[in-house]
N, CA, C and O atoms as a CHARMM CRD file, in Angstrom:
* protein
*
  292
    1    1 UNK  N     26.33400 -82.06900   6.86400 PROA 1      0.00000
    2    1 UNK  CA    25.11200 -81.28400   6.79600 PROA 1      0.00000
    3    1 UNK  C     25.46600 -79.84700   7.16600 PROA 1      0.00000
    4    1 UNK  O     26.28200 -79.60100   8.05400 PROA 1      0.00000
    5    2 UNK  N     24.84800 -78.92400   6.48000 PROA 2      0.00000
    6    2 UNK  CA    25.16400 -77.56400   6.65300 PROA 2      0.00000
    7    2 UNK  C     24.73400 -76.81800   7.54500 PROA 2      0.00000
    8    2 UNK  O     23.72600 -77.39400   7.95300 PROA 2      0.00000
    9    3 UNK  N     24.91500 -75.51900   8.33700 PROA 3      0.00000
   10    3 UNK  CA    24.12000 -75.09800   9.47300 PROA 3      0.00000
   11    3 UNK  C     22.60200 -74.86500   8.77000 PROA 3      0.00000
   12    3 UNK  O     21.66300 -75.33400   9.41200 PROA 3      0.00000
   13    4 UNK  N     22.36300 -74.34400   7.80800 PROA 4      0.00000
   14    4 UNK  CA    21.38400 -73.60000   7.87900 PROA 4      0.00000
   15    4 UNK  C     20.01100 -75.09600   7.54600 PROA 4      0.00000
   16    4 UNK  O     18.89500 -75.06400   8.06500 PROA 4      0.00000
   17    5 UNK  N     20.38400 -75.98900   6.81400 PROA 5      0.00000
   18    5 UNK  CA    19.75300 -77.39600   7.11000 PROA 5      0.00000
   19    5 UNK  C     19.78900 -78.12500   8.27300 PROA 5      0.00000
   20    5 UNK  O     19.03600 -79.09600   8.34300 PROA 5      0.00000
   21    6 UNK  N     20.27900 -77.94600   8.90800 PROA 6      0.00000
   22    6 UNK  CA    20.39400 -78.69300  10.65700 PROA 6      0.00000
   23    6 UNK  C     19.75300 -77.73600  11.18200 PROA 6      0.00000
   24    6 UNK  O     19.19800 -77.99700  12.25000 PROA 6      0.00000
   25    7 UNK  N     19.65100 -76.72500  10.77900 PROA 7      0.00000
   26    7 UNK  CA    18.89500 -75.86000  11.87900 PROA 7      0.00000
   27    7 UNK  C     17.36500 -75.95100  11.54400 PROA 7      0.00000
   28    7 UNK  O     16.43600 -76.05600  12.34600 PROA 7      0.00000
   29    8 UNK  N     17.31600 -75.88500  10.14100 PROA 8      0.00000
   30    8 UNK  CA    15.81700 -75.87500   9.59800 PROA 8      0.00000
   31    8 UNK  C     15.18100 -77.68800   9.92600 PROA 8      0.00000
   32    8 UNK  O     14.09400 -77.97100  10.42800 PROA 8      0.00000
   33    9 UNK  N     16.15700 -78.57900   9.50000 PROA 9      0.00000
   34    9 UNK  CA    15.43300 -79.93200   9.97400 PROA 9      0.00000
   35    9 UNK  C     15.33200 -80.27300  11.63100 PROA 9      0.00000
   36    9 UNK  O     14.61700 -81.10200  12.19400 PROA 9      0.00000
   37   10 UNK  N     16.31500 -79.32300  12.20100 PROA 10     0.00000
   38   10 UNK  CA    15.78300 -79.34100  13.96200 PROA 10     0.00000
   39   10 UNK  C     14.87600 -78.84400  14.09100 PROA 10     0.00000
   40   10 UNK  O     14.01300 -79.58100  14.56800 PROA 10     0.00000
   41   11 UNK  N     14.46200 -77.52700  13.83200 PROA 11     0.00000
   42   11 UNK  CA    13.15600 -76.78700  13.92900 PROA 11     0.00000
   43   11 UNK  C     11.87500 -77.86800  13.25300 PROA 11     0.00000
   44   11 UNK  O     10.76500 -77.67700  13.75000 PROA 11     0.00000
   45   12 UNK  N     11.94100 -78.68000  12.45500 PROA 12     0.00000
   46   12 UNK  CA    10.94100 -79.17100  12.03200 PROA 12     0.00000
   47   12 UNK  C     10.64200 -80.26500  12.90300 PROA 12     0.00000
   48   12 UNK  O      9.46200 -80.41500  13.21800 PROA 12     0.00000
   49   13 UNK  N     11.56100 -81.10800  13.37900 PROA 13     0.00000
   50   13 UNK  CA    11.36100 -82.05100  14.05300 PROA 13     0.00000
   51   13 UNK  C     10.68700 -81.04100  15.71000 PROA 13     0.00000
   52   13 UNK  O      9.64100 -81.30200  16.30400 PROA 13     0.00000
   53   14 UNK  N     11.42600 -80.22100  15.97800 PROA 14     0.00000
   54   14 UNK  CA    10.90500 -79.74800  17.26600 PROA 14     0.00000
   55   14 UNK  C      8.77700 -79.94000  17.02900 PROA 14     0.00000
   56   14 UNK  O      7.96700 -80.56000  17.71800 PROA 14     0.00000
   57   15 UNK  N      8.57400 -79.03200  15.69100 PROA 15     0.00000
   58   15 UNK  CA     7.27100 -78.74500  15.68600 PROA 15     0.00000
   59   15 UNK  C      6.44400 -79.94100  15.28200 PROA 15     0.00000
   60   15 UNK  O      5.22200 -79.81600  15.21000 PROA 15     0.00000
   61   16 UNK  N      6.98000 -80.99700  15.03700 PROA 16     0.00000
   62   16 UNK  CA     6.29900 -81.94600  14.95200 PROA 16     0.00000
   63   16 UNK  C      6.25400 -82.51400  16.48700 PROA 16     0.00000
   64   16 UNK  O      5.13900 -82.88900  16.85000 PROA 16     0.00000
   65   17 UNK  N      7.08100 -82.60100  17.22400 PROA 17     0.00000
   66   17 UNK  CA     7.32000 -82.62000  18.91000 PROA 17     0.00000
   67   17 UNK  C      5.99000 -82.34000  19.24800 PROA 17     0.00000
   68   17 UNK  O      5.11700 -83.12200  19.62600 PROA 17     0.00000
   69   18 UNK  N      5.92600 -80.79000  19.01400 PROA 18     0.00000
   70   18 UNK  CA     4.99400 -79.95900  19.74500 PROA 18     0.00000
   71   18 UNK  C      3.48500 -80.18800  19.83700 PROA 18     0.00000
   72   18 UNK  O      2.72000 -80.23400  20.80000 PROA 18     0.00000
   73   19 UNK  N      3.24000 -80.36700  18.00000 PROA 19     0.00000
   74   19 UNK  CA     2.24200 -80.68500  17.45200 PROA 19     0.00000
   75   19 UNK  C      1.77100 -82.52000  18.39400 PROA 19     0.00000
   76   19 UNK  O      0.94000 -82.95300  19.19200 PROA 19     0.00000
   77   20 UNK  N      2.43000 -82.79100  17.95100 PROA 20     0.00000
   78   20 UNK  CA     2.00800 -84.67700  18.93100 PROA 20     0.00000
   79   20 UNK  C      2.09900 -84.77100  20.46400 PROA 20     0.00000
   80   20 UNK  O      1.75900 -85.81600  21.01900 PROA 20     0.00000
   81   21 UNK  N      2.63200 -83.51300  21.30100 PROA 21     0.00000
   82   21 UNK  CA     2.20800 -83.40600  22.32600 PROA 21     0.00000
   83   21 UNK  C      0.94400 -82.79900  22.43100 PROA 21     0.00000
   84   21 UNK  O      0.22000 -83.20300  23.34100 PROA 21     0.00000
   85   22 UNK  N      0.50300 -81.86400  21.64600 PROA 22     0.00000
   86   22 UNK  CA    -0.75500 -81.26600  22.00200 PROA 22     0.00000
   87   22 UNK  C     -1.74500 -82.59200  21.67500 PROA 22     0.00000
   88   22 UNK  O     -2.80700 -82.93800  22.19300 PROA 22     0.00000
   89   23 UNK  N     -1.24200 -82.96000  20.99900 PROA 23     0.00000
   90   23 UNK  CA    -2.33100 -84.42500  20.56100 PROA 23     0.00000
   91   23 UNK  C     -2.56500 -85.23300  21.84700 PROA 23     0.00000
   92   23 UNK  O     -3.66500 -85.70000  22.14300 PROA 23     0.00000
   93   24 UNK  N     -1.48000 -85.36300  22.57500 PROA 24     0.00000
   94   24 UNK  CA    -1.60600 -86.04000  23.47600 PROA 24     0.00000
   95   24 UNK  C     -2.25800 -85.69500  24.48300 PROA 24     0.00000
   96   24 UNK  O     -3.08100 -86.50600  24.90900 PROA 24     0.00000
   97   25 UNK  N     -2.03900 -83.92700  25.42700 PROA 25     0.00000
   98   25 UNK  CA    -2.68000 -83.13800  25.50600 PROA 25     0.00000
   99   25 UNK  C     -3.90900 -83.09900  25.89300 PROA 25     0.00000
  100   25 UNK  O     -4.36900 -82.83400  27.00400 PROA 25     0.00000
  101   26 UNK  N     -4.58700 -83.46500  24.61200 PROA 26     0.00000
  102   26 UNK  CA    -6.14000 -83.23700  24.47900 PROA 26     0.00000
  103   26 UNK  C     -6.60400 -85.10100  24.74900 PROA 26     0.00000
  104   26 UNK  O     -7.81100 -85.16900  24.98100 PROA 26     0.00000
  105   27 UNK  N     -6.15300 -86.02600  24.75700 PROA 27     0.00000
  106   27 UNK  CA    -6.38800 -87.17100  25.10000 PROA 27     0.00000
  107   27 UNK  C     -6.23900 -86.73600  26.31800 PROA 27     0.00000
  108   27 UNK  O     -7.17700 -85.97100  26.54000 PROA 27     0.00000
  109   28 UNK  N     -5.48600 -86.82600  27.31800 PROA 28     0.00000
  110   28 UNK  CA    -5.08300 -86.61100  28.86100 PROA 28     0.00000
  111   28 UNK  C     -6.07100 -86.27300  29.06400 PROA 28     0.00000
  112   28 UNK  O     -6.91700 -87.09300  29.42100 PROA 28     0.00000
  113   29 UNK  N     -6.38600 -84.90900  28.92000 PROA 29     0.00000
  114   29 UNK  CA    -7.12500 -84.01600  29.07100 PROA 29     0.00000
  115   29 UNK  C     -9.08600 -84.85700  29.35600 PROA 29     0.00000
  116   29 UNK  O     -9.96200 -84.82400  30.22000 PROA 29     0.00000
  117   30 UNK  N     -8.88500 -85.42200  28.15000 PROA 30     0.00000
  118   30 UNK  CA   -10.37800 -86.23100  27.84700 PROA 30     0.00000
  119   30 UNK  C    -10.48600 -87.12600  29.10600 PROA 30     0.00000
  120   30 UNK  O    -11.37500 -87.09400  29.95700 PROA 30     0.00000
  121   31 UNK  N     -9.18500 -88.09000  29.04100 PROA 31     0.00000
  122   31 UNK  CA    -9.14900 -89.39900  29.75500 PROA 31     0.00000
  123   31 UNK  C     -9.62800 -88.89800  31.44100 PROA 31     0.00000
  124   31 UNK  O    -10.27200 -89.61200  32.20900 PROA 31     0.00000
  125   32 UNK  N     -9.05100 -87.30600  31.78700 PROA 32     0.00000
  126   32 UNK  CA    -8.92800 -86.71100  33.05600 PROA 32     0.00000
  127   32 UNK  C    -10.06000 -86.43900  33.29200 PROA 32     0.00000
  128   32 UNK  O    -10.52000 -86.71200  34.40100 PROA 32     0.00000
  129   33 UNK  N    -10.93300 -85.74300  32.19100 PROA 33     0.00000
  130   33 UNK  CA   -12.55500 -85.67000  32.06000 PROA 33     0.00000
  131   33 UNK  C    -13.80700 -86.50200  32.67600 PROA 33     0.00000
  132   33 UNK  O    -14.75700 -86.19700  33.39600 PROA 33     0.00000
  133   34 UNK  N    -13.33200 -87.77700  32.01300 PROA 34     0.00000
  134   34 UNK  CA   -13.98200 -88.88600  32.64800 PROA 34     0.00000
  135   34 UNK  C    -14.10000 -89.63900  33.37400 PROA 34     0.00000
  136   34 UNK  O    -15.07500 -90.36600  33.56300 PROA 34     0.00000
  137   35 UNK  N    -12.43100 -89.56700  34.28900 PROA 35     0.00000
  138   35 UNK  CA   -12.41900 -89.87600  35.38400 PROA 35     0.00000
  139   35 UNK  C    -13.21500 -89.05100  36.72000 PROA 35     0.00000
  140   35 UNK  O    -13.86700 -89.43300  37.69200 PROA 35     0.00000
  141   36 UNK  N    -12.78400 -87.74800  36.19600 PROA 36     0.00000
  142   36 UNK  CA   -13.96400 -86.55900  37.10200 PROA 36     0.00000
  143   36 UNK  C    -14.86100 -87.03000  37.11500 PROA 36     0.00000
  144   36 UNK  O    -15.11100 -87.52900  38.21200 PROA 36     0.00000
  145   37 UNK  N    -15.53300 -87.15500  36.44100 PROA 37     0.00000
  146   37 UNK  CA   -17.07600 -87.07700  35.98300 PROA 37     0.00000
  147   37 UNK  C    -17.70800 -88.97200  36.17700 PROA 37     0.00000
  148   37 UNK  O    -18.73700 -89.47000  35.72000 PROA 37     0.00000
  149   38 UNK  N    -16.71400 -89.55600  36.93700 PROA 38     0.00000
  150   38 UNK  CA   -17.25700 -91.03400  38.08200 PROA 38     0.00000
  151   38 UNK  C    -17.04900 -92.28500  36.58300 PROA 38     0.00000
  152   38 UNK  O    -17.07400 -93.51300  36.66700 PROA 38     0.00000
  153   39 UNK  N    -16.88200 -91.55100  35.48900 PROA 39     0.00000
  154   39 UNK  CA   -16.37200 -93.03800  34.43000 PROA 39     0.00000
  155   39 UNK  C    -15.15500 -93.36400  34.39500 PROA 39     0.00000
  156   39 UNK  O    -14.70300 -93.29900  33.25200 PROA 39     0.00000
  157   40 UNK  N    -14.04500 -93.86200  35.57200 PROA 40     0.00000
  158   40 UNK  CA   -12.76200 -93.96600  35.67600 PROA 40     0.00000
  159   40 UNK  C    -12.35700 -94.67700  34.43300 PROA 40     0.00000
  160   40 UNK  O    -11.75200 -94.09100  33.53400 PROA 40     0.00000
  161   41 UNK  N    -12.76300 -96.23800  34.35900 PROA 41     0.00000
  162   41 UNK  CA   -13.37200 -97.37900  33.50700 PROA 41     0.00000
  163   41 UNK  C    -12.44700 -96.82000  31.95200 PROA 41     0.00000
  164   41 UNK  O    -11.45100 -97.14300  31.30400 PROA 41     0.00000
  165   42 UNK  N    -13.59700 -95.75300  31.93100 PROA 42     0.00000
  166   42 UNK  CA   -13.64700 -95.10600  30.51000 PROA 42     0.00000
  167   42 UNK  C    -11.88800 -94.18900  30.52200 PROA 42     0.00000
  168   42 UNK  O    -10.87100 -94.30000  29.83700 PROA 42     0.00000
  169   43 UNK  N    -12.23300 -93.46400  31.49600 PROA 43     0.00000
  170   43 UNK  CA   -10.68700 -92.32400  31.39000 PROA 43     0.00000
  171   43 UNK  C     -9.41700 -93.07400  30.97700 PROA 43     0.00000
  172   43 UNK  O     -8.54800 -92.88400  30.12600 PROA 43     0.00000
  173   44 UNK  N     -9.71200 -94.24600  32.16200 PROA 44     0.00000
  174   44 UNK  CA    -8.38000 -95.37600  31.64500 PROA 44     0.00000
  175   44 UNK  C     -8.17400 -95.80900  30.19600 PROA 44     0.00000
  176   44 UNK  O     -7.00700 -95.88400  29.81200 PROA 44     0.00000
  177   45 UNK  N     -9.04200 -96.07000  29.44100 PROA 45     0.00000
  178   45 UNK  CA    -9.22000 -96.45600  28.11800 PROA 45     0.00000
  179   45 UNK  C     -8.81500 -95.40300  27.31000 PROA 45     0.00000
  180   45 UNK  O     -7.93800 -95.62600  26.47500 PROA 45     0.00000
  181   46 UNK  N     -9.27200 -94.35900  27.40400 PROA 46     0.00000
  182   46 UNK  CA    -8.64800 -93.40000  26.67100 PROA 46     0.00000
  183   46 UNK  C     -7.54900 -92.68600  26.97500 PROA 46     0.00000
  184   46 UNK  O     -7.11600 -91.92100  26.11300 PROA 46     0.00000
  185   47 UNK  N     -6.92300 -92.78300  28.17200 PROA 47     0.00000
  186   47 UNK  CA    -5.46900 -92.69500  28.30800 PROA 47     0.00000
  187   47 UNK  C     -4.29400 -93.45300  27.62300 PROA 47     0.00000
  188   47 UNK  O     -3.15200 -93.08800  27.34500 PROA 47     0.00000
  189   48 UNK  N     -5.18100 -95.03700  27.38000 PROA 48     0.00000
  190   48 UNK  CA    -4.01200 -95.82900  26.61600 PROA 48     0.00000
  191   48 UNK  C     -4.01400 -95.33100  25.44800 PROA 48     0.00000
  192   48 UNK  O     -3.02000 -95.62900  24.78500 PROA 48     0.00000
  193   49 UNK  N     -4.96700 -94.50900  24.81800 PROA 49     0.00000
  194   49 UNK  CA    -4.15300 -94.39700  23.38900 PROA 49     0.00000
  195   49 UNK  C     -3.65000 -93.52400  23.36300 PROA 49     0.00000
  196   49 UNK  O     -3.76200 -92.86200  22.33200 PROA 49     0.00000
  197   50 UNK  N     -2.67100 -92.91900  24.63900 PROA 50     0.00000
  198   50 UNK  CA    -1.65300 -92.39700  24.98700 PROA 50     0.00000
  199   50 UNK  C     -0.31600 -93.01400  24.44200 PROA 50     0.00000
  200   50 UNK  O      0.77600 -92.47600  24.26100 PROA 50     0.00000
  201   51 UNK  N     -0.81800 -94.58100  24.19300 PROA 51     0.00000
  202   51 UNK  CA     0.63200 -95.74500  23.96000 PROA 51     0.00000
  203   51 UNK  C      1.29100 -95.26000  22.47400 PROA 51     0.00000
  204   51 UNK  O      2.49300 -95.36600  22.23200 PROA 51     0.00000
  205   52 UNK  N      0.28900 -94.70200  21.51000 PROA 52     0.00000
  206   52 UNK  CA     1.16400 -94.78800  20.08300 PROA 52     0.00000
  207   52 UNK  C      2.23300 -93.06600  19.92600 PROA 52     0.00000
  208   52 UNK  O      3.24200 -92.67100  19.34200 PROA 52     0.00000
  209   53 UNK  N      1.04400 -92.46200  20.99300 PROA 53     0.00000
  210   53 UNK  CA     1.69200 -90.98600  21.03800 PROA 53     0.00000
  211   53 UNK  C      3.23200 -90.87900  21.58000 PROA 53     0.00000
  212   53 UNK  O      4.14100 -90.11500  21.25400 PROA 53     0.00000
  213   54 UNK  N      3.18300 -91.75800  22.36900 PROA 54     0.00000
  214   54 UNK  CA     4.40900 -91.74200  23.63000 PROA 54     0.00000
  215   54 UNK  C      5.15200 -92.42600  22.80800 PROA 54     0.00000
  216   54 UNK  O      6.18300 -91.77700  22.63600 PROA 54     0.00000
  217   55 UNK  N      5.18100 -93.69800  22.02000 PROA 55     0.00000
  218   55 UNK  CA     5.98000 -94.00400  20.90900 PROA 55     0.00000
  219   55 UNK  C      6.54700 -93.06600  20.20700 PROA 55     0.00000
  220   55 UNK  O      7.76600 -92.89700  20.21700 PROA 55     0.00000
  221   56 UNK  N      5.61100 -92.25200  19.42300 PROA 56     0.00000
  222   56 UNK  CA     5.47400 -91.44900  18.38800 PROA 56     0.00000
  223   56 UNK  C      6.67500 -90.26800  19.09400 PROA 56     0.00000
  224   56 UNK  O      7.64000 -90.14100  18.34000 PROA 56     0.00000
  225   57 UNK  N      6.75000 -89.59700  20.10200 PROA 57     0.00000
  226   57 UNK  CA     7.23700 -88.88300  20.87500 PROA 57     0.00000
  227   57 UNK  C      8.89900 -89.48800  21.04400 PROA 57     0.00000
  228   57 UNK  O      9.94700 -88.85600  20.91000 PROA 57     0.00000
  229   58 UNK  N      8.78400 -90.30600  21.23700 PROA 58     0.00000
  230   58 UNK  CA    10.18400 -90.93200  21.89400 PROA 58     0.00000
  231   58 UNK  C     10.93500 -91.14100  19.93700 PROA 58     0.00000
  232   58 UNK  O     12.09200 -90.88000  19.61000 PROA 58     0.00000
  233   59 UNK  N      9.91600 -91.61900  19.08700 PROA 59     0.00000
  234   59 UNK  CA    10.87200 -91.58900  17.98700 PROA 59     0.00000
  235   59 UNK  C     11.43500 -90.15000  17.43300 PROA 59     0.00000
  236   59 UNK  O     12.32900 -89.93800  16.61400 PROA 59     0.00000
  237   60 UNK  N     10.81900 -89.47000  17.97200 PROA 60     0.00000
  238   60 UNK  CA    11.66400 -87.88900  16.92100 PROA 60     0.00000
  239   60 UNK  C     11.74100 -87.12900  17.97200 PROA 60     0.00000
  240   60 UNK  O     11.71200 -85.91600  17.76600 PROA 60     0.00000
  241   61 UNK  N     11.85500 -87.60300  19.33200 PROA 61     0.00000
  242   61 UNK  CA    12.96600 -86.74400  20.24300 PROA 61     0.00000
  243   61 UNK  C     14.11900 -87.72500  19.75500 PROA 61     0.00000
  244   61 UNK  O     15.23300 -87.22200  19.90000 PROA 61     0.00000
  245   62 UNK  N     14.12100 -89.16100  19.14500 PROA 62     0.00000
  246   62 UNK  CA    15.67300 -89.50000  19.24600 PROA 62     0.00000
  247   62 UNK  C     16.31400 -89.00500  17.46600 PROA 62     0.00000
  248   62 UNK  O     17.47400 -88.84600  17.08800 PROA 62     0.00000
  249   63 UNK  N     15.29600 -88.90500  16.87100 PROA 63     0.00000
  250   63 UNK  CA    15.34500 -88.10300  15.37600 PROA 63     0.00000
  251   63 UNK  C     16.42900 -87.08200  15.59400 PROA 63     0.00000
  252   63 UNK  O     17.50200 -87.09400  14.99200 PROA 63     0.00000
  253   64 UNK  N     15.96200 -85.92800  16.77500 PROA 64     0.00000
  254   64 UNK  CA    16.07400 -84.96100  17.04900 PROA 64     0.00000
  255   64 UNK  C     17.62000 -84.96300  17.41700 PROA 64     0.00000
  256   64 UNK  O     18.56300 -84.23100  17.11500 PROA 64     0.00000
  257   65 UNK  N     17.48600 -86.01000  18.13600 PROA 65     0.00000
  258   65 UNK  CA    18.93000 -85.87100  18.65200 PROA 65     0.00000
  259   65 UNK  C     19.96700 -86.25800  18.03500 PROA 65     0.00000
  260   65 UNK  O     21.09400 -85.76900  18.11000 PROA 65     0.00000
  261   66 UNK  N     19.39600 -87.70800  17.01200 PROA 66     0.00000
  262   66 UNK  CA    20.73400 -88.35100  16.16600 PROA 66     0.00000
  263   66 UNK  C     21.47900 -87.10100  14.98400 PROA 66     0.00000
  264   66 UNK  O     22.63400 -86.91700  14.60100 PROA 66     0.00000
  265   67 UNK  N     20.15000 -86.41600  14.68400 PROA 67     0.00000
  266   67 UNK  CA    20.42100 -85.15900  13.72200 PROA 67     0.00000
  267   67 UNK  C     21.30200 -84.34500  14.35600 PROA 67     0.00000
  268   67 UNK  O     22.37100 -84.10200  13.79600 PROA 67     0.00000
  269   68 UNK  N     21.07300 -83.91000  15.34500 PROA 68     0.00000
  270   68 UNK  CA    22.05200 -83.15600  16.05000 PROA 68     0.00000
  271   68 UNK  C     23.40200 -83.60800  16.11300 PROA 68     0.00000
  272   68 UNK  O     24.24500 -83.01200  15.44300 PROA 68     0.00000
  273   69 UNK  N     23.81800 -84.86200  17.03200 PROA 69     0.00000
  274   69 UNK  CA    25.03300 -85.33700  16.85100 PROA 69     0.00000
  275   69 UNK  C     25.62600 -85.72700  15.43700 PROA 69     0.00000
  276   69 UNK  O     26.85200 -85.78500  15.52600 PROA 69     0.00000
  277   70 UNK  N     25.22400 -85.98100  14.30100 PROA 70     0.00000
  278   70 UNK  CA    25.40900 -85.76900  13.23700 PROA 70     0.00000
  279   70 UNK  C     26.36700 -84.63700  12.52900 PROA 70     0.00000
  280   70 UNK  O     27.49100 -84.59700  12.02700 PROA 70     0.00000
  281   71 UNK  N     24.78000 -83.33600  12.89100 PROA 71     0.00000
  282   71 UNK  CA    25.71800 -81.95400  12.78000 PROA 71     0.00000
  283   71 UNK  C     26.84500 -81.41100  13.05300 PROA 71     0.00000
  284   71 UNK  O     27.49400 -80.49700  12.54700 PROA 71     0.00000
  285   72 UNK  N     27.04100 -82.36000  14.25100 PROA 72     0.00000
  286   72 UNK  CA    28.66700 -81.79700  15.07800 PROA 72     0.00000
  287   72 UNK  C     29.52200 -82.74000  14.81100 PROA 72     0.00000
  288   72 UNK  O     30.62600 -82.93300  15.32100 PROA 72     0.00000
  289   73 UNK  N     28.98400 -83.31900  14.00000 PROA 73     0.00000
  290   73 UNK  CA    30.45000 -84.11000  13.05000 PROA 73     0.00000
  291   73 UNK  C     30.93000 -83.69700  12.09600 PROA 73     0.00000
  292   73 UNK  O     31.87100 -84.29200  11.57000 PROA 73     0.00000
């Protein structure tokens, strides 16, 4: 793979990173909401669908990385 494609498919994977953390983000964020506000119950529930993000996260940080070690072959 060439630099200027390893660099452009790292950068893409980063912003997809970025993009599915803010996703996550704004769940936290919600789940943290409702725990304030005396519906723990509820916050908990919407923290778990924290589970596909954190998947989602862990597959293209390792994207990220197999691409990389790749490159330096």
């Amino acid at each position: 793979m060439d630099a200027i494609t390893l660099d452009t498919t790292i950068k893409t994977y980063l912003t997809d990173v970025r993009a599915v953390f803010e996703k996550g983000l704004r769940i936290a964020k919600a789940a943290e909401a409702c725990a304030v506000s005396g519906r723990t119950r509820k916050g908990l529930e919407v923290a778990l669908g924290l589970e596909p993000i954190v998947h989602e996260l862990n597959t293209l940080l390792n994207a990220v990385s197999m691409t990389n070690r790749l490159g330096k072959s």
